[in-house]
C-alpha positions in Angstrom: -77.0 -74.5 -27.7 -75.7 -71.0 -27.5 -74.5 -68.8 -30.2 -70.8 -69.0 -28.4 -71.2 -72.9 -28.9 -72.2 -72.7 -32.4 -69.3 -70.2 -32.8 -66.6 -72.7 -30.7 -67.9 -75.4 -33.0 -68.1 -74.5 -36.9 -63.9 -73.7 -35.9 -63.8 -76.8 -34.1 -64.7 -78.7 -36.8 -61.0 -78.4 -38.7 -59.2 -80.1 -35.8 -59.1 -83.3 -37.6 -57.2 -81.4 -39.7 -54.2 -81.4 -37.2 -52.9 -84.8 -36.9 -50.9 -83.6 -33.4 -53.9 -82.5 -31.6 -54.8 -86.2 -31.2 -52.2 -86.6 -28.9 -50.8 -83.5 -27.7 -52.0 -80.2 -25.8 -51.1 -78.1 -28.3 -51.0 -74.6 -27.5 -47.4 -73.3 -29.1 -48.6 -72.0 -32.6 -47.1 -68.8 -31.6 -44.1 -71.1 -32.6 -44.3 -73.3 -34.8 -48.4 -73.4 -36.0 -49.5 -77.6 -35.9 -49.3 -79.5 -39.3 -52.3 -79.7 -41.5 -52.7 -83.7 -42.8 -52.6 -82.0 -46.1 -49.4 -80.5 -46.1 -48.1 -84.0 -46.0 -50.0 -84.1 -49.8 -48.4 -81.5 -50.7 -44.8 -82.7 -50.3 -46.1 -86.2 -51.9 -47.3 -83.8 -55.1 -43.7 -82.4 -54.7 -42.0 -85.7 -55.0 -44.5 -86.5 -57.8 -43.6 -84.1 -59.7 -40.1 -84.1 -59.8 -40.6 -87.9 -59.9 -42.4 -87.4 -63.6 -42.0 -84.3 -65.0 -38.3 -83.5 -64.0 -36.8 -80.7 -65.4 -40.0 -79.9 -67.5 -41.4 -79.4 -64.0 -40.2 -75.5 -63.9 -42.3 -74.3 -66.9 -45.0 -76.0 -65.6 -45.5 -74.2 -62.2 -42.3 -74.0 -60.1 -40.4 -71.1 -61.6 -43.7 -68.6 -61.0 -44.6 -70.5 -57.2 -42.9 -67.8 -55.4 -45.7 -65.6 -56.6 -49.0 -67.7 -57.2 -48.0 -69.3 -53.6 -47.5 -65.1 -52.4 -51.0 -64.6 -53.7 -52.6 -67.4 -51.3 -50.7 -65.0 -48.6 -52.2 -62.3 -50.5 -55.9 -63.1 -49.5 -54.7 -63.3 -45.8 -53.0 -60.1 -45.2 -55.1 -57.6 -47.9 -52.4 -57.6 -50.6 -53.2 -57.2 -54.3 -52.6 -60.4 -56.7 -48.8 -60.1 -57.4 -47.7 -57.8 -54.9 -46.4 -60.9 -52.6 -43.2 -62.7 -52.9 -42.0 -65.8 -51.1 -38.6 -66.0 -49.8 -36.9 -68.3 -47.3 -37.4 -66.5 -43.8 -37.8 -62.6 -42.9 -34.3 -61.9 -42.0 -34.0 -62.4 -45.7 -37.2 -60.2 -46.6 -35.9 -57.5 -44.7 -32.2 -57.5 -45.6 -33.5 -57.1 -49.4 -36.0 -54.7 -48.4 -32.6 -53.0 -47.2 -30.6 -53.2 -50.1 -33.1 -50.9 -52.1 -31.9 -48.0 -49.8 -28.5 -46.6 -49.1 -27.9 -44.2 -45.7 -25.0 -41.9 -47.1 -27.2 -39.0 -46.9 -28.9 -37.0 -44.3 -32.5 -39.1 -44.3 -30.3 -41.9 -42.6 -32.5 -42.6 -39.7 -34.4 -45.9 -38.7 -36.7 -46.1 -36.1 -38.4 -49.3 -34.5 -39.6 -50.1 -31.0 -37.0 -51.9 -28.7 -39.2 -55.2 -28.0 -39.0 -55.4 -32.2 -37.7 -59.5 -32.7 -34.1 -59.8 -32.2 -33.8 -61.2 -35.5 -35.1 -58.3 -37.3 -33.0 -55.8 -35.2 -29.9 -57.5 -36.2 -30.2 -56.9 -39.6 -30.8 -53.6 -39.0 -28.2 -52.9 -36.4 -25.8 -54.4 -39.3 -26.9 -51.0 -41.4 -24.7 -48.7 -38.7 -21.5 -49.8 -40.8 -23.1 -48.5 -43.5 -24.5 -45.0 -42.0 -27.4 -45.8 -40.7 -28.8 -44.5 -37.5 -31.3 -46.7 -35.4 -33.3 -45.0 -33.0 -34.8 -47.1 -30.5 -38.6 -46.4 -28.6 -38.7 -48.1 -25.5 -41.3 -49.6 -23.7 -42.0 -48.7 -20.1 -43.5 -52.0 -18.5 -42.2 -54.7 -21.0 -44.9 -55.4 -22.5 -46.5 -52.0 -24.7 -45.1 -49.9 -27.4 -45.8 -45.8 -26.3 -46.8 -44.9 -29.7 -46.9 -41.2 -29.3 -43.2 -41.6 -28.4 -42.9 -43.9 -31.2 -44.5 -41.3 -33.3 -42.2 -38.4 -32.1 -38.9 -40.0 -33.1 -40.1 -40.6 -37.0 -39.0 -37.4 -38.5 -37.9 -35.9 -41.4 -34.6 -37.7 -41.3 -36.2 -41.0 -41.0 -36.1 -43.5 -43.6 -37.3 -46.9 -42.7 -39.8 -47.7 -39.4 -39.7 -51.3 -39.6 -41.9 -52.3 -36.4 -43.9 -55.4 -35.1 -47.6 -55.6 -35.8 -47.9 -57.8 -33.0 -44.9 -57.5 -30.2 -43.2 -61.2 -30.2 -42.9 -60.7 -26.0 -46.4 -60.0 -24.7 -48.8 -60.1 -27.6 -49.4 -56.2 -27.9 -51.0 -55.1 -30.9 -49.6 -51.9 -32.5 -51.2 -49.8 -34.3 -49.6 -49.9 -37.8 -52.2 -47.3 -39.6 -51.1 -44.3 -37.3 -47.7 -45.3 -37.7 -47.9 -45.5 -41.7 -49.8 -42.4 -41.2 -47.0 -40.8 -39.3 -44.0 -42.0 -41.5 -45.7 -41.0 -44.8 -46.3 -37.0 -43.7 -42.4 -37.0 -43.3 -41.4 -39.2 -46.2 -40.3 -42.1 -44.3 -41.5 -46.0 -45.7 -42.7 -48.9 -43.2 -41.5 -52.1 -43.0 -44.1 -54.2 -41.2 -43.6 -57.3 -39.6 -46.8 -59.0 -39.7 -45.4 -62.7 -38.3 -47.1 -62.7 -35.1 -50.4 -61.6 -37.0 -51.1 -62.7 -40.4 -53.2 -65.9 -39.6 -54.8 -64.9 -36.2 -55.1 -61.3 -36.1 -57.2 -59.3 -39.2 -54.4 -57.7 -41.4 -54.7 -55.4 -44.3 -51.3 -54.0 -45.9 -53.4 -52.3 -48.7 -56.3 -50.4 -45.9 -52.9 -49.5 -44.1 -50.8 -48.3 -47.0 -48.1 -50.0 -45.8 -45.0 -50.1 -48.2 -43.5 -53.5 -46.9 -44.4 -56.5 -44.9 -43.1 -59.3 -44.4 -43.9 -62.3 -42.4 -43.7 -66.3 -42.2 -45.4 -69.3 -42.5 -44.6 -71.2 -39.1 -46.9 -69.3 -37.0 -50.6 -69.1 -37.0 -50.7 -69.6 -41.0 -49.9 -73.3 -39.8 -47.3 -73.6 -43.3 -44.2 -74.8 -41.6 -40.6 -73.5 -42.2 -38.8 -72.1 -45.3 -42.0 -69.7 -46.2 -41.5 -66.6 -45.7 -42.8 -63.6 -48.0 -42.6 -59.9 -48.7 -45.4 -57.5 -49.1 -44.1 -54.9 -51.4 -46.9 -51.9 -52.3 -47.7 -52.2 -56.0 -46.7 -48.1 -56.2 -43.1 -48.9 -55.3 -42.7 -52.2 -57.9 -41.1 -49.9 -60.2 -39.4 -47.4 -58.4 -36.6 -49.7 -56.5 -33.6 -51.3 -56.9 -32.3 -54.2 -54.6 -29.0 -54.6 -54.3 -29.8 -58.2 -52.6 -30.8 -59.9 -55.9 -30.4 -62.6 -58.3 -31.8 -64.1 -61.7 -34.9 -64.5 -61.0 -35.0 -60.7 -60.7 -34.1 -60.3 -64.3 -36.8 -59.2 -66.5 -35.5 -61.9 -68.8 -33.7 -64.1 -66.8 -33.5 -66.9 -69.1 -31.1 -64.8 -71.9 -28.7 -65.3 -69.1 -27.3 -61.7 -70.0 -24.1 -61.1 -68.8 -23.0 -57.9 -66.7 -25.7 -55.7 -64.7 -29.2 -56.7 -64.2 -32.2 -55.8 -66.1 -34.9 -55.7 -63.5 -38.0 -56.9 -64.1 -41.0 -54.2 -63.7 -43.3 -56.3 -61.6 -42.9 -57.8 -58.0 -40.6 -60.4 -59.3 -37.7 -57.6 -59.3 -38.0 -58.6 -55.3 -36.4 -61.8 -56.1 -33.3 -63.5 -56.4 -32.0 -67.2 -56.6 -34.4 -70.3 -57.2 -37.2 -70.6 -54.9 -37.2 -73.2 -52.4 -39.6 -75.0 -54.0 -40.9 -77.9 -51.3 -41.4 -75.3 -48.3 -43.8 -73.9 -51.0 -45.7 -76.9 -51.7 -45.8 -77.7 -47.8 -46.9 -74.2 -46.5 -49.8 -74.6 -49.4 -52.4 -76.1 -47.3 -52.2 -73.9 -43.9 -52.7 -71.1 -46.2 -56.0 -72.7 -47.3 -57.1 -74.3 -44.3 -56.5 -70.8 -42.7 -58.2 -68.8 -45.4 -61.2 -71.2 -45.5 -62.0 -70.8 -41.8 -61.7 -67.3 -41.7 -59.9 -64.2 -40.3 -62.6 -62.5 -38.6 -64.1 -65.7 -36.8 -60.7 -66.9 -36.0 -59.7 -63.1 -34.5 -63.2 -63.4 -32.2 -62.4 -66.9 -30.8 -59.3 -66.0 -30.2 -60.1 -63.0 -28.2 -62.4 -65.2 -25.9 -59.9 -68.0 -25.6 -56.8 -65.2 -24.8 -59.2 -64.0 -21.8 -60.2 -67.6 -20.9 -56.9 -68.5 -20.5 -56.0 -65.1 -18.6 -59.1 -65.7 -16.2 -57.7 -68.7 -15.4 -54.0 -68.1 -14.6 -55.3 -65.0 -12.4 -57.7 -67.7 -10.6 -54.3 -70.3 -10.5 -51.9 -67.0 -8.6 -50.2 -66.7 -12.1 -48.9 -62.7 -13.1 -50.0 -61.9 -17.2 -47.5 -60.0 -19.3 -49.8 -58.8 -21.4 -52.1 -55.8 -22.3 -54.7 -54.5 -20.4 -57.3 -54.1 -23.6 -58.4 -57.1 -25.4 -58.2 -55.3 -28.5 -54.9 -54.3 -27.9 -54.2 -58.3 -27.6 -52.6 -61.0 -29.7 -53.5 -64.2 -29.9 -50.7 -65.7 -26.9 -51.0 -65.1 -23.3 -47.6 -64.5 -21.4 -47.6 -65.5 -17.8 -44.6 -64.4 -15.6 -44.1 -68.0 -13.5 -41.4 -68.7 -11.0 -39.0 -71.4 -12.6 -40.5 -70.7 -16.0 -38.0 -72.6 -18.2 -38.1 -75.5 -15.6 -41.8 -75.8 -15.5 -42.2 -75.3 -19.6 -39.5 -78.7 -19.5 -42.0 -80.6 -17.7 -45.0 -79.4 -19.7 -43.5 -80.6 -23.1 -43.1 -83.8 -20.9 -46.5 -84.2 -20.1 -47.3 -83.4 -23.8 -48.4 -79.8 -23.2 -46.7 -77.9 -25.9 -45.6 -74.0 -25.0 -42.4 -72.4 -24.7 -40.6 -70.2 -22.8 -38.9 -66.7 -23.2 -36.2 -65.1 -20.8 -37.4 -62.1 -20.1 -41.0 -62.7 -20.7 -41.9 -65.6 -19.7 -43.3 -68.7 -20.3 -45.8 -68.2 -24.0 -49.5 -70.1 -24.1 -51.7 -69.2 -27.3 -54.7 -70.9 -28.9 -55.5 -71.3 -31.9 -59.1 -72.0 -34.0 -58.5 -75.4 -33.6 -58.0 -75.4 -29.6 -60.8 -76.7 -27.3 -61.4 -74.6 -24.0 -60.9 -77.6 -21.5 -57.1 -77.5 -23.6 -56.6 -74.0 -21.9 -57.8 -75.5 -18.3 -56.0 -78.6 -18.8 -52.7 -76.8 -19.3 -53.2 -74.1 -16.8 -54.2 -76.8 -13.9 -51.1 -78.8 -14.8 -49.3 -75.4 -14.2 -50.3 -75.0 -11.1 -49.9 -78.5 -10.3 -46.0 -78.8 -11.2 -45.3 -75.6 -9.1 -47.3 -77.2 -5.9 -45.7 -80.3 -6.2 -42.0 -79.4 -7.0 -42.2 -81.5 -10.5 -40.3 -78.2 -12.3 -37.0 -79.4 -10.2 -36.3 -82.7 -12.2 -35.6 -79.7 -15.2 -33.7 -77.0 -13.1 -30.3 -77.5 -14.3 -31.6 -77.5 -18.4 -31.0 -74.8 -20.3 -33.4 -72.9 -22.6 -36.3 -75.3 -24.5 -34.8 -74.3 -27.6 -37.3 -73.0 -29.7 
């Protein structure tokens, strides 16, 4: 056996894990990451507890989950112990990172790249009614960032650069150390978006001295919906003030003070309402299972797989949208197919799960728990749907809708 083999197989050996990849091609965690069986436990637990404990159930672990469940994030993405919050989704992690700042002054600038996730730019674009300016980089083929132009436009009148680690359209990689570099010689803060990342690609918020990133659970850290968190740097716990807050924000938010808040001095100042407490219990054992396999070994299988699965779609006539480098690489491959939605329709039919973008095309991305004949399988049946006009049954749908 090869060292490759051993390699393939020591990941290999969490697929039983995955209850889905018993009977589905699964190869859409760029989506929605597969379902550990344990995550199931954890919503039992859930139930359990609220079961038998009821009420007393807050003191004894639910009030502080939104940072001993950050901290499991934590040991993914290079964050201290309490420097990780958990939060809903990122459009609410980056609309509170927001509220810390106002624009009525001259530093009033934001920068990002223009294939930044629609999501995140709409919060943003919602700043211009309050002064903000948004300056966006664009990208010359679609698919790459220019980061000396990106550089260039974060200047002394910047404020926030809240950018992609890993573009949502094509996979690129940015890279987020010359950009904190950049922002922090002219005063400016990052805000990183490590969702396409954290979970497949090495991250380190601490090497980078990022000041905020945040992220979600439904990717690659395989934690399902309603877990998203925010990275905030330890130097900045005590120095802001979000406007987008709540009780659990208060340093002592069970004197139920009336009037303004009293913010507490440590992360939990990033805060607001009551957590959602199941997503948290749910999202638990991805965390682990990704944690326990390993960053570094899942970034280098990945890599092969990524170029596997490119090798093969140039072999089947298919056009990449995606980066030259492997380094400069995800972990999803965008191919550029004719009747892309149509032929993703029929795929999810024949129980090959990817999706589709407009605009990008249609999105393929393995995951530590993929085999390689998965990648031929679903690149073959590609082929196969174009050459025998299966796509047309699905011509008429609209988008797949996730």
């Amino acid at each position: 056996m090869t060292a490759s083999a051993a390699y393939v197989d020591s990941l290999l050996a969490w697929r039983p894990e995955f209850p889905i990849l018993g009977r589905a091609t699964y190869l859409v965690s760029h989506s929605l990451g597969a379902m550990p069986r344990r995550a199931a436990d954890g919503l039992a637990e859930y139930a359990r507890t609220w079961s038998e404990r009821g009420v007393r159930a807050w003191a004894e672990g639910w009030w502080r989950m939104p940072v001993t469940v950050g901290d499991q994030v934590g040991r993914i993405v290079g964050a201290a112990p309490g420097s990780v919050v958990m939060h809903q989704n990122v459009s609410v992690c980056q609309s509170l990172v927001l509220s810390c700042f106002d624009f009525g002054g001259r530093r009033n600038k934001i920068v990002y790249e223009a294939l930044n996730f629609p999501s995140v730019t709409y919060v943003y674009e919602a700043q211009r009614a309050q002064g903000a300016r948004i300056h966006e980089v664009e990208s010359e083929d679609g698919v790459t960032v220019p980061l000396e132009a990106l550089l260039r436009a974060i200047d002394e009148e910047t404020l926030l650069v809240p950018v992609s680690h890993v573009i949502f359209r094509s996979g690129f990689v940015q890279d987020l150390a010359a950009i904190v570099r950049r922002a922090h010689e002219v005063g400016a803060m990052v805000v990183a978006d490590v969702y396409q990342s954290a979970g497949t690609v090495p991250v380190d918020v601490t090497a980078w001295d990022v000041d905020f990133a945040t992220g979600g659970s439904v990717k690659w850290l395989c934690g399902g919906p309603g877990a998203g968190f925010l990275y905030v740097a330890p130097r900045l716990h005590g120095r802001l003030r979000p406007r987008l807050t709540g009780w659990m924000a208060h340093e002592r938010p069970f004197d139920f003070e009336p009037g303004a808040i009293r913010y507490a001095p440590d992360v939990t100042r990033f805060l607001h309402g009551s957590p959602g407490v199941p997503a948290l219990y749910a999202a638990q054992a991805g965390y682990e299972t990704v944690h326990a396999a390993g960053i570094e070994a899942i970034r280098s299988k990945s890599v092969r797989q990524v170029q596997l699965a490119l090798d093969l779609a140039l072999a089947h006539g298919f056009a990449p949208r995606v980066p030259q480098r492997p380094d400069q690489r995800g972990g999803m491959v965008v191919l550029d197919i004719p009747h892309g939605q149509a032929v993703t329709r029929e795929l999810l039919r024949r129980e090959i799960l990817v999706d589709h973008r407009p605009g990008a095309g249609i999105r393929i991305s393995p995951h530590f728990y993929t085999i390689d004949d998965e990648i031929r399988h679903a690149l073959g049946e590609m082929r196969a749907i174009l050459d025998t006009g299966a796509f047309r049954a699905h011509e008429s749908a609209g988008n797949t809708g996730y």
